[in-house]
C-alpha positions, 0 to 999 in steps of 0.5 A: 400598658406601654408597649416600647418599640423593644417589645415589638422587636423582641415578639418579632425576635421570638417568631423568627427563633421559633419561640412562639408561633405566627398565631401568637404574634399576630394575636399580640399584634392585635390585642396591642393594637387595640389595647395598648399604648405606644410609646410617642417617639415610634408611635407610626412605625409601631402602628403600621407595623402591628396593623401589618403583623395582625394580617400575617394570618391571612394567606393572601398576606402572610409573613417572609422573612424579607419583610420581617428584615425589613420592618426590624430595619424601619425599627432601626434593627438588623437581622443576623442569622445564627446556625446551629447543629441539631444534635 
């Protein structure tokens, strides 16, 4: 399967909005590392950025929020913050 730098920003997307959990990101990461097929015009920053997120359970390593800004932005995305009232 090829995996598109727009399947990579949108798993980031999904944790950042709380639709699936670090567990599950870091899982993707790996399995899409291994398995999958990049697409050639993003191939080296969609490595490294899969090789970064299959770490991101590691404590020593772990995930902020400034480093998903700044990989989204290696990827040619930017990060908006949207807040909502809970009812």
């Amino acid at each position: 399967m090829l995996v598109r730098k727009k399947n990579l920003v949108e798993k980031i997307r999904d944790y950042l909005n709380h639709k699936i959990e670090l567990a599950e990101l870091v899982d993707w990461a790996e399995v899409t590392l291994m398995e999958g097929e990049l697409e050639n015009s993003s191939f080296e920053k969609m490595r490294d950025t899969l090789a970064r997120l299959g770490l991101a359970d590691v404590s020593a390593f772990g995930l902020t929020w400034e480093e998903c800004e700044k990989i989204l932005e290696q990827l040619g995305y930017r990060a908006n913050v949207e807040i909502t009232e809970i009812n």
